[in-house]
C-alpha positions in Angstrom: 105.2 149.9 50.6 101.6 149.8 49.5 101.3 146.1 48.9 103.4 144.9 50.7 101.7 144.9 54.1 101.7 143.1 57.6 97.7 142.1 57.4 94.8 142.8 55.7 93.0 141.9 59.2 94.0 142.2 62.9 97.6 142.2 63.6 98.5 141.8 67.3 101.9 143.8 68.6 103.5 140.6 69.7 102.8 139.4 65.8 104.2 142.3 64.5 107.5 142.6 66.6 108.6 138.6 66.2 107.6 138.8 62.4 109.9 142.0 62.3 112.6 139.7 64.3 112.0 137.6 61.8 112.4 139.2 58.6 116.1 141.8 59.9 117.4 137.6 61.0 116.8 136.3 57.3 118.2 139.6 55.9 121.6 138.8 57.6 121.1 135.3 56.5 120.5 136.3 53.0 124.0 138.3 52.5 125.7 135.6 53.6 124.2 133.2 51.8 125.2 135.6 48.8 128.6 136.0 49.6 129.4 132.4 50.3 127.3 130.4 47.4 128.8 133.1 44.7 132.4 133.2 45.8 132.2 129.1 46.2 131.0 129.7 42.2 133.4 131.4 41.5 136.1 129.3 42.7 134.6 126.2 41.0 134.2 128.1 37.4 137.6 126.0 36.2 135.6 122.7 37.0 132.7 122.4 34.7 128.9 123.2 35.0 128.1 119.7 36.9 130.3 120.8 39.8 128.9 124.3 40.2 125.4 123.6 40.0 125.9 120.5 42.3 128.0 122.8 44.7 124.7 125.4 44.4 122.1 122.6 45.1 124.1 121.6 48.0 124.7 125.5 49.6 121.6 126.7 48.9 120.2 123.6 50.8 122.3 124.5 53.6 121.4 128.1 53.7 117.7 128.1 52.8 117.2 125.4 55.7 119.0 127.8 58.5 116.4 130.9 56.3 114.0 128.9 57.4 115.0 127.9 60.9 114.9 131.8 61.9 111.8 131.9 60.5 110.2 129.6 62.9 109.3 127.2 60.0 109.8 123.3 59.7 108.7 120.6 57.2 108.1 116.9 56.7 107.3 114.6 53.7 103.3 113.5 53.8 104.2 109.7 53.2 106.8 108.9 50.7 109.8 111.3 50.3 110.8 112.3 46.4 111.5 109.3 44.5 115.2 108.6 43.1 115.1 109.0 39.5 115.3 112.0 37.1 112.4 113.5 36.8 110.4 117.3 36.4 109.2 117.8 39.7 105.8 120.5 39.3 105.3 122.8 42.8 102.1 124.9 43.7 103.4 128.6 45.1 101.4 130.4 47.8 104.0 131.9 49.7 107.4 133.4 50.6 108.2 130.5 52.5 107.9 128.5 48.9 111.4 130.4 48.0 113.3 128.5 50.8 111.7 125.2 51.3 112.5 124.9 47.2 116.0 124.4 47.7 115.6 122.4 50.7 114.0 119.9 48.6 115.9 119.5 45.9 117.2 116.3 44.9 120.7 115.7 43.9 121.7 117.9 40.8 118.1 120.3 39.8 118.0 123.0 38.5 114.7 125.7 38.0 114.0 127.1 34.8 114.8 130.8 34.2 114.5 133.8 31.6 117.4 133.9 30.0 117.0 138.1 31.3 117.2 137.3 34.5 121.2 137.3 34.1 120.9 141.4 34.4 119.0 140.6 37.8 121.3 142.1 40.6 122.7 139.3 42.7 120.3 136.2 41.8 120.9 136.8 38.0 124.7 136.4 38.7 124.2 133.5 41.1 121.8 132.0 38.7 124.5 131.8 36.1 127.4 131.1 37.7 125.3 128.2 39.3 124.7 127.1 35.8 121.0 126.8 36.4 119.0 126.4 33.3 118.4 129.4 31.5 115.7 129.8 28.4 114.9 132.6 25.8 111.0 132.7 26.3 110.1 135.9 24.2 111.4 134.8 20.5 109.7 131.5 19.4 112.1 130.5 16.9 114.5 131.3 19.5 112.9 129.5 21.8 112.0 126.3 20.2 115.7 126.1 19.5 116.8 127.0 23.4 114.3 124.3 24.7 116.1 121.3 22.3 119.8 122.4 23.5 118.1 122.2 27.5 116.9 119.2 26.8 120.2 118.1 25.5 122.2 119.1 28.1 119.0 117.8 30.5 120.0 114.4 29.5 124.0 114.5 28.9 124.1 115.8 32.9 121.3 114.0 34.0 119.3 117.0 35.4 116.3 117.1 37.6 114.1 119.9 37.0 111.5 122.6 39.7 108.9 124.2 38.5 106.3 126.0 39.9 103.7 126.8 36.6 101.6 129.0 38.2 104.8 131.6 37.8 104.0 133.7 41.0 102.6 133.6 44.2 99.2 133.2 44.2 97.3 136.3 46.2 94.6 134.6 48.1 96.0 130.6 49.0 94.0 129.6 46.3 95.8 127.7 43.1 96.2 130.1 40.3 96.4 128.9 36.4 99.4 126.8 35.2 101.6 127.9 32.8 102.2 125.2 30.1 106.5 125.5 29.8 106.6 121.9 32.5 104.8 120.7 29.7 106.9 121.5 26.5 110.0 120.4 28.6 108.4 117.3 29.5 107.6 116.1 25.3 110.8 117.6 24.8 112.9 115.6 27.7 110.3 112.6 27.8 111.0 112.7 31.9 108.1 111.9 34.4 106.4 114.6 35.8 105.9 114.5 40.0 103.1 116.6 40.9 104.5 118.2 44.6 101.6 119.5 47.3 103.0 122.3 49.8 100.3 122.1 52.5 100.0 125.8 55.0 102.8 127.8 53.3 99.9 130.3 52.7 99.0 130.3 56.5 102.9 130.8 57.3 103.7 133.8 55.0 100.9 135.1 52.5 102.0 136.8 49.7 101.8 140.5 49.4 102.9 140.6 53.1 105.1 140.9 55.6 103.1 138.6 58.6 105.7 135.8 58.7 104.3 133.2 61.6 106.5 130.0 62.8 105.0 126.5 61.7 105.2 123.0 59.7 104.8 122.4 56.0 103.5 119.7 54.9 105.0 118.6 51.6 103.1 115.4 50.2 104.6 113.9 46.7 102.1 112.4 44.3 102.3 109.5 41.9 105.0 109.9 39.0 102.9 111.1 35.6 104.2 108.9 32.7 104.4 111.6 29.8 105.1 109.3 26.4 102.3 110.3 25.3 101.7 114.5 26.2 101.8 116.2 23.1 102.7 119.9 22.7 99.4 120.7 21.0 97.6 119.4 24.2 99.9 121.7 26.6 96.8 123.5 27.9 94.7 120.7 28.7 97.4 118.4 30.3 98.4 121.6 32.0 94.9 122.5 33.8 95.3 117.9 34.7 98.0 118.0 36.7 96.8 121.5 38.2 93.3 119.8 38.9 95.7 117.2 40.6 97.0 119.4 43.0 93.9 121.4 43.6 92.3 118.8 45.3 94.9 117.6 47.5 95.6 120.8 48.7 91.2 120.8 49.5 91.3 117.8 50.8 94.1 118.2 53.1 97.6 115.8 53.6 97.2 112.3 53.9 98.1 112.3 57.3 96.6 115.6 58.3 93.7 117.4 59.5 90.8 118.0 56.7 
């Protein structure tokens, strides 16, 4: 593969050998993790949505901690943990090691936001469904206006958290990429509090657009709740790049607790 590549810089033969260790331990963990989080789903389709996507929270929790325990990769909360109350909880994303400390996090019932194409996705389409994660028609306006009021609907009737991360891929370089504006149309739409979330050194662990995957700690600092009342659809740019300035300098300043 072109891009996808172990270093743009020096890359010792230890380095190379554990991070190849690495990635052949989290395949095997990954077609497990398939195979017992869809047939669980599957079994639980009789119950109701509530039950499969509380059954998905809790053993993709399980499965992307021991993904990340073979990875040599650890976390802790900078100060508070995440608060107990429903809420949109907004993520930067630097890294591969973003895709399991997600679900590790996750409070109680939460569900990402997906394209509603992403059902025709082999595997995480099918999981992503039968999870009954929240699924929206993004390419249609008029279609979409009218998927984002029945989620919001069905937000509040289940009482749903929500993960996003608005810069919609992994940032190349470390550095914060632009926000997207859908955390804010969900937000005026839901009226829930938005919680900006700071993943410290994911970047360092595993950069994107390669295959160097080093053992480490994450840092994950939560900041102050964002009341939205008051965000207005027309200003989704502008609130958008606020919260992302938000972020921005904690991640330049460093954790709370933490080296500068």
């Amino acid at each position: 593969m072109q891009f996808y590549q172990f270093s743009n810089g020096p890359f010792q033969a230890k380095e190379r050998f554990l991070s190849i260790f690495y990635l052949m331990a989290l395949t095997l963990v990954l077609l497990a993790s398939g195979l017992v989080i869809g047939g669980g789903l599957i079994l639980l389709l009789p119950f109701g949505r509530c039950r499969r996507l509380d059954y998905a929270n809790w053993s993709m929790a399980i499965f992307a901690g021991l993904c990340l325990r073979v990875c040599g990769h650890r976390w802790r909360f900078v100060g508070a943990g995440l608060p107990q109350r429903q809420a949109i909880f907004v993520a930067n994303h630097s890294s591969t090691v973003d895709t399991f400390l997600m679900p590790s996090l996750f409070p109680p019932r939460t569900s990402v936001i997906a394209k509603k194409e992403i059902i025709w996705f082999p595997v995480i389409g099918q999981l992503a469904w039968l999870g009954s994660f929240l699924l929206i028609d993004r390419d249609n306006p008029d279609r979409s206006a009218a998927s984002l009021k029945s989620l919001s609907k069905r937000i509040h009737e289940d009482r749903i958290n929500l993960w996003l991360m608005p810069e919609g891929t992994r940032s190349r370089d470390g550095q914060l990429a632009r926000f997207k504006t859908g955390f804010v149309h969900l937000a005026v739409a839901t009226g829930l509090p938005v919680i900006p979330i700071v993943l410290h050194d994911t970047y360092r662990l595993w950069p994107a657009g390669t295959l160097r995957c080093r053992p480490g700690e994450v840092l994950v600092e939560v900041l102050d709740p964002i009341d939205t009342s008051a965000w207005r659809a027309a200003d989704a740019r502008e609130i958008a790049a606020t919260v992302r300035e938000q972020i921005r300098k904690r991640l330049v300043a460093g954790p709370a607790d933490g080296p500068r």
